[in-house]
C-alpha positions in Angstrom: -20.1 -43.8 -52.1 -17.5 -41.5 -54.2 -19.1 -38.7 -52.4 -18.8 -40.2 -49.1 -14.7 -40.7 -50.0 -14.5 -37.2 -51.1 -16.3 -35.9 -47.8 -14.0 -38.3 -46.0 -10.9 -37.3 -48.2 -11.7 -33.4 -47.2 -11.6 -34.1 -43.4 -8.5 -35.5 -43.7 -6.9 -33.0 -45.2 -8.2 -30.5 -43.0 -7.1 -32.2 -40.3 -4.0 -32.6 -41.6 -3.8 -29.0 -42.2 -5.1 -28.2 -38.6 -1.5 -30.6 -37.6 0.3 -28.5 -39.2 -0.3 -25.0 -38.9 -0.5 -26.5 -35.1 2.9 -27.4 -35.5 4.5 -24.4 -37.0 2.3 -22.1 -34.5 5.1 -21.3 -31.2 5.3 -23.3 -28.6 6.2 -20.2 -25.9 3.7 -17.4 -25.5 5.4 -13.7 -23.8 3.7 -10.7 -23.5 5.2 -7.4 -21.6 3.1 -4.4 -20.8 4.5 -1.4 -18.2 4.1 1.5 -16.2 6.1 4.5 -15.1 5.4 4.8 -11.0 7.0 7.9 -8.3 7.0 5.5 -5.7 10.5 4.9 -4.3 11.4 1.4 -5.6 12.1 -0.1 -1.7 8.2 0.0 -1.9 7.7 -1.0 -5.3 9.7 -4.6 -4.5 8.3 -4.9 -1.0 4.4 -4.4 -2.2 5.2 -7.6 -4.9 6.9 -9.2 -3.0 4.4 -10.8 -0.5 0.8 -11.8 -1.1 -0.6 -9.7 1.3 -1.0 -7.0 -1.1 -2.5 -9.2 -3.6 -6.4 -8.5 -2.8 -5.1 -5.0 -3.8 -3.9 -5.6 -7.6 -5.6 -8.9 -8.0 -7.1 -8.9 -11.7 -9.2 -11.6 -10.1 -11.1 -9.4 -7.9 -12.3 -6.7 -10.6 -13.9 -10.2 -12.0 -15.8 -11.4 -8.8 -16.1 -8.8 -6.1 -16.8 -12.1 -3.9 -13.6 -14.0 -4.7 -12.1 -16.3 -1.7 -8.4 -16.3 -0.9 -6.4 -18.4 1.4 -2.7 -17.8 2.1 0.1 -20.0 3.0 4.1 -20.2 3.1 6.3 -17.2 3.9 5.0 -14.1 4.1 7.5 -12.5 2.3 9.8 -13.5 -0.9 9.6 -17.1 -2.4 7.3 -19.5 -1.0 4.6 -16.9 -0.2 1.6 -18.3 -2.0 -2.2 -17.2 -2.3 -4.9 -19.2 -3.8 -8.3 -18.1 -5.2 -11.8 -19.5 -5.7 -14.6 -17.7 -7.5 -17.1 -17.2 -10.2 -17.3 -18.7 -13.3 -14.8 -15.7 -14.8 -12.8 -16.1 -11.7 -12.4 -20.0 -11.5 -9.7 -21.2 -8.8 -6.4 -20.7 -9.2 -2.9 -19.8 -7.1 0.2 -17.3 -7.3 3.3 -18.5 -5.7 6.5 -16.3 -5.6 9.2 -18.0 -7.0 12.2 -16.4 -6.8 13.2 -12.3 -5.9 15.9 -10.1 -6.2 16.0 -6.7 -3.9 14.6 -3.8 -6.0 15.2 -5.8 -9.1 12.6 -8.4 -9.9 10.0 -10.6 -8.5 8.8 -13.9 -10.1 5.8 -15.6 -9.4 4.4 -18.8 -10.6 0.8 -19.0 -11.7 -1.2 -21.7 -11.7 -5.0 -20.8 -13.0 -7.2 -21.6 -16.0 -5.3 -20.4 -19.2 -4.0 -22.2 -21.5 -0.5 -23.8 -21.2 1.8 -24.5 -18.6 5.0 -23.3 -16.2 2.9 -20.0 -16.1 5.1 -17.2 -14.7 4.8 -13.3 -14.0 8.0 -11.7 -13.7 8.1 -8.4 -13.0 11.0 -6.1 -13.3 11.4 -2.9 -11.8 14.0 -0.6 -14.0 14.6 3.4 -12.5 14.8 6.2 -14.5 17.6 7.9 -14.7 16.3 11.1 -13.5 15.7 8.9 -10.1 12.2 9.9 -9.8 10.2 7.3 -11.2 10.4 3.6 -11.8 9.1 1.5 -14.5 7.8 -1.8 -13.4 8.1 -4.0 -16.5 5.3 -6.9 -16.1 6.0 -10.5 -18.0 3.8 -13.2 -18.8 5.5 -16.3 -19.8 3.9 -19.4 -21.1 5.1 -23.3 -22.8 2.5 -24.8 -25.1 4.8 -27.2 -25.6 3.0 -30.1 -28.2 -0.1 -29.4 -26.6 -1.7 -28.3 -30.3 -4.7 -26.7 -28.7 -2.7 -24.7 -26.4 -0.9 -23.3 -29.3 -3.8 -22.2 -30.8 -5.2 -21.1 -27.4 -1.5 -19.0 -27.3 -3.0 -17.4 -30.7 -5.3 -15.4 -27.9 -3.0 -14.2 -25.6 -3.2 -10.6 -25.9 -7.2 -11.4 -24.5 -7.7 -12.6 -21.0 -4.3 -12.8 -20.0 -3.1 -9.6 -21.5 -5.5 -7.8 -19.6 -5.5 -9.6 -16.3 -1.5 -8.1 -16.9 -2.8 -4.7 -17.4 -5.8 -5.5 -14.7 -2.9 -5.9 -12.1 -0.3 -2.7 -13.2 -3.2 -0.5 -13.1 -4.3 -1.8 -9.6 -0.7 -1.7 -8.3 -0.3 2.2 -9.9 -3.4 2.8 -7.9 -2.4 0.9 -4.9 0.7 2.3 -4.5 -0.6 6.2 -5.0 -2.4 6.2 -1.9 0.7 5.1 0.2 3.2 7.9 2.2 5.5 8.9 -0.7 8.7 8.7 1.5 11.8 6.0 1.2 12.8 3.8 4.2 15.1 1.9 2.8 17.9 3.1 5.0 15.8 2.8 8.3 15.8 -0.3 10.3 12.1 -1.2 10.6 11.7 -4.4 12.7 8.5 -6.3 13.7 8.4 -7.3 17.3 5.8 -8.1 20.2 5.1 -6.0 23.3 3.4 -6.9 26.4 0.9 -4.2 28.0 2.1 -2.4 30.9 0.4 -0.2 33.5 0.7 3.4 32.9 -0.8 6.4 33.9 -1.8 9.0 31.1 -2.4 12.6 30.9 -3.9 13.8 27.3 -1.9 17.2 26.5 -2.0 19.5 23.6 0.7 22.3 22.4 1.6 24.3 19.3 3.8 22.2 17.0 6.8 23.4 17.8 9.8 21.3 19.7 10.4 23.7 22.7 6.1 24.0 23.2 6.2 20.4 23.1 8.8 19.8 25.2 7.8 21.8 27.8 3.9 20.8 27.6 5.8 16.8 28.2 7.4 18.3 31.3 4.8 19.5 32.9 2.3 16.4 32.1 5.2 15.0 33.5 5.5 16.4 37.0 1.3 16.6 37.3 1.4 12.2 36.6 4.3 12.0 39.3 2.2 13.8 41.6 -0.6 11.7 41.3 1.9 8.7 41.4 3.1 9.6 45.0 -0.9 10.1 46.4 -1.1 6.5 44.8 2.3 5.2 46.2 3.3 4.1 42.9 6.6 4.7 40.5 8.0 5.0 38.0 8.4 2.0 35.8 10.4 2.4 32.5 10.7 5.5 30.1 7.7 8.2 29.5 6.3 7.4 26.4 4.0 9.9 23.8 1.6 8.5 22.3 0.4 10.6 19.6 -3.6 11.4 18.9 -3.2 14.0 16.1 -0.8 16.0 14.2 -2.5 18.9 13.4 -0.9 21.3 10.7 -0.3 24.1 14.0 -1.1 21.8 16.8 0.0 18.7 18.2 -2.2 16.4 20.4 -0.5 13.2 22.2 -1.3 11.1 25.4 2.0 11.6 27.9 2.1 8.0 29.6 4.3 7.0 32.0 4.6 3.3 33.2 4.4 2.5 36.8 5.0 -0.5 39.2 1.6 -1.9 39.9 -1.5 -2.5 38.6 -3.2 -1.6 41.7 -3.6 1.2 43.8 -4.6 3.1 46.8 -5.9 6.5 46.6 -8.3 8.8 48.7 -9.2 5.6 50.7 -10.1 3.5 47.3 -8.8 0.5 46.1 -8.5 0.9 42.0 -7.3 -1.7 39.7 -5.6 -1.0 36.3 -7.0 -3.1 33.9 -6.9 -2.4 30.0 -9.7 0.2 28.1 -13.1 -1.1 29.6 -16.3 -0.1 27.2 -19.4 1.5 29.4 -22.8 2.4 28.0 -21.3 6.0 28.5 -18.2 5.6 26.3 -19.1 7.3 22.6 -22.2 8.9 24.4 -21.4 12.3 25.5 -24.8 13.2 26.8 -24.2 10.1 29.1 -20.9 11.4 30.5 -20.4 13.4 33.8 -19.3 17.1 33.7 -16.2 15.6 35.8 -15.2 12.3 36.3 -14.2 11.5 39.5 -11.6 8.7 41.3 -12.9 4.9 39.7 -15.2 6.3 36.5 -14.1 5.4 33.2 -13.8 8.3 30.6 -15.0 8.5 26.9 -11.7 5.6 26.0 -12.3 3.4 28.7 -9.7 4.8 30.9 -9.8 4.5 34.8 -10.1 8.3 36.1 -7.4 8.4 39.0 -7.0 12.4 39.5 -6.2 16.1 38.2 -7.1 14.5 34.7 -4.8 11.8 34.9 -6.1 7.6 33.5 -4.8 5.0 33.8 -4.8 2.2 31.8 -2.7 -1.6 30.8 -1.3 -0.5 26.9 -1.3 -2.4 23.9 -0.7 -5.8 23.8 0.6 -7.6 20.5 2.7 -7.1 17.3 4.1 -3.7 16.5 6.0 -2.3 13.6 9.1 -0.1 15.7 12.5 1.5 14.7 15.0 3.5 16.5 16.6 7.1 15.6 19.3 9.1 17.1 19.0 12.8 16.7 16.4 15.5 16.8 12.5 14.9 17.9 12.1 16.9 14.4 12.8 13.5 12.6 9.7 12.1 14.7 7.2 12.6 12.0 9.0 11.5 9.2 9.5 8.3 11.3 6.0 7.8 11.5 5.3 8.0 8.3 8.2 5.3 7.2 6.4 2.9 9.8 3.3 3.5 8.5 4.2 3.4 4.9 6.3 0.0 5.6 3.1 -1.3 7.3 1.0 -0.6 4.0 3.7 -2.2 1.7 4.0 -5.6 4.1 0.2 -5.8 4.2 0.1 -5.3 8.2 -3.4 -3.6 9.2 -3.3 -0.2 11.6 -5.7 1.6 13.3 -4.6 5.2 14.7 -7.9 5.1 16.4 -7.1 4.2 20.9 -4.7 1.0 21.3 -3.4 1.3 17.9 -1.9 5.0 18.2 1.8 5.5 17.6 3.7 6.1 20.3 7.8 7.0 21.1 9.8 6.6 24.0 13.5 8.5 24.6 15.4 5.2 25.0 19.0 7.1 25.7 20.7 10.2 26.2 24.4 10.6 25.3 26.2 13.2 27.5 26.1 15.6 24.8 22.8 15.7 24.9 21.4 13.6 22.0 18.6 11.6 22.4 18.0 8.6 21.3 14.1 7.0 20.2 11.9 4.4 19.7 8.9 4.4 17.6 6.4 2.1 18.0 2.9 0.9 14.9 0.8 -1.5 16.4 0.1 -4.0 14.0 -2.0 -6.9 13.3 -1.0 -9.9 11.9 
């Protein structure tokens, strides 16, 4: 019986003991780990600040290749949320951004597995002085309040959670490398919807240069009107180049100009514009004619019209687009700001047919200067 006390008598007092190292242990777990980025900071902020980057830097998915995730809210800034399901490692959990400040700090809440509660990541972005880096600075915050196994939980925090932390700045580092290195932060980059139009097309090639370029446009130019008035069709809204590769010495681009009607009579055929049709020819070269001739559809799924002039109904849908006044030199860079502001938004692109960029001269001052529009397709 005295033994039985005395085994009793111990338990107690390591319990006790258990209470209070419990007690004395902090109730608030931080940890801070960074890294020094060239990215300019416009895309630092807008890659955190929406979800749709997340499969990117997700610690989650370096756990369970296979890992679900559902979004909802905004898409952008507080209220954009994802959640998770996965393996065992994985479990389910959410991110929710919380609150954001432009080029300064994004704060999410999390909500998954470890210990505690009012789980946050904030994440502060500090430039160097030298302006060509920034430091992102990544928080984890966590109350353990009286919760004594969560303090002693918080006694492990430089394990999963500390690396999930450095998990996600190594995935961002990496994420953000393979972006286009330029700022467009100054640019007005909008997302808008477009509706197809018929246009006729005439694929051209010159040397990179403006003047070759220009003049290659002009005379694609007067070779589509020329096939316009055989058709008895005209011109409906500004030429538009839509651009199939930027070669280091070459440029190759689609000149499209939009006509009035998606029907046509030419050479005693009726033809109807529709958009890119697929034929068991298309992608099969050994399949295609040595010429097309009036009605056949070519290697896109262009209608053949004549003198190497399609004809096709454009993209439908969501584009990225911006506008510039100035020299076609600036173009490029353009091009690359749209397509860098699509990777940091999480918009998918394809460069590949429908999904080309193309620019339209919207305006021409009397001194000359032109004004453009640049057009991403996007998808949602």
């Amino acid at each position: 019986m005295t033994r039985l006390l005395e085994l009793l008598v111990s338990l107690l007092i390591v319990a006790a003991l258990v209470v209070v190292v419990g007690v004395l242990l902090p109730s608030h777990g931080h940890l801070e780990r960074s890294v020094d980025v060239p990215n300019p900071i416009r895309q630092i902020y807008d890659s955190l600040n929406t979800m749709r980057r997340f499969p990117d830097w997700s610690p989650e998915r370096r756990l369970d290749p296979l890992v679900t995730m559902k979004y909802s809210g905004e898409r952008l800034g507080p209220g954009a949320s994802v959640e998770w399901s996965g393996n065992q490692s994985v479990g389910k959990g959410s991110l929710t951004i919380a609150s954001s400040i432009e080029d300064e700090q994004v704060k999410m809440d999390l909500d998954n597995d470890f210990a505690g509660v009012n789980k946050t990541y904030t994440i502060d972005l500090v430039p160097a002085e030298n302006g060509k880096t920034t430091k992102i600075v990544w928080n984890y915050d966590v109350d353990y309040g009286w919760d004594l196994f969560a303090r002693y939980a918080g006694l492990y925090i430089h394990g999963k959670p500390d690396a999930n932390v450095q998990t996600a700045l190594a995935n961002v580092s990496a994420m953000l490398a393979s972006f286009p290195n330029v700022d467009y932060k100054d640019q007005d980059i909008q997302v808008s919807e477009v509706t197809g139009v018929p246009v006729l097309v005439l694929p051209t090639k010159s040397p990179r240069t403006l003047d070759e370029v220009a003049e290659a446009t002009a005379q694609a130019v007067t070779r589509i009107q020329a096939v316009m008035s055989r058709a008895g069709l005209t011109q409906n809204g500004p030429v538009r180049i839509v651009t199939s590769n930027w070669g280091d010495d070459s440029y190759a681009f689609d000149v499209a100009v939009p006509v009035n009607s998606t029907s046509f009579s030419l050479d005693g055929s009726t033809q109807q514009i529709t958009a890119p049709v697929q034929t068991d020819m298309v992608g099969d070269l050994d399949a295609q004619p040595a010429e097309l001739t009036l009605g056949q559809r070519d290697d896109e799924g262009q209608l053949y019209v004549a003198d190497n002039v399609r004809a096709r109904i454009t993209y439908s849908g969501p584009v990225l687009t911006t506008e510039y006044t100035g020299s076609p030199a600036a173009l490029p860079l353009l091009r690359l700001q749209l397509k860098a502001f699509a990777e940091t938004h999480g918009y998918f692109y394809s460069e590949m047919n429908g999904g080309r960029f193309w620019d339209e001269v919207t305006a021409t001052s009397e001194e000359g200067e032109e004004t453009f529009k640049v057009y991403l397709p996007v998808e949602p």
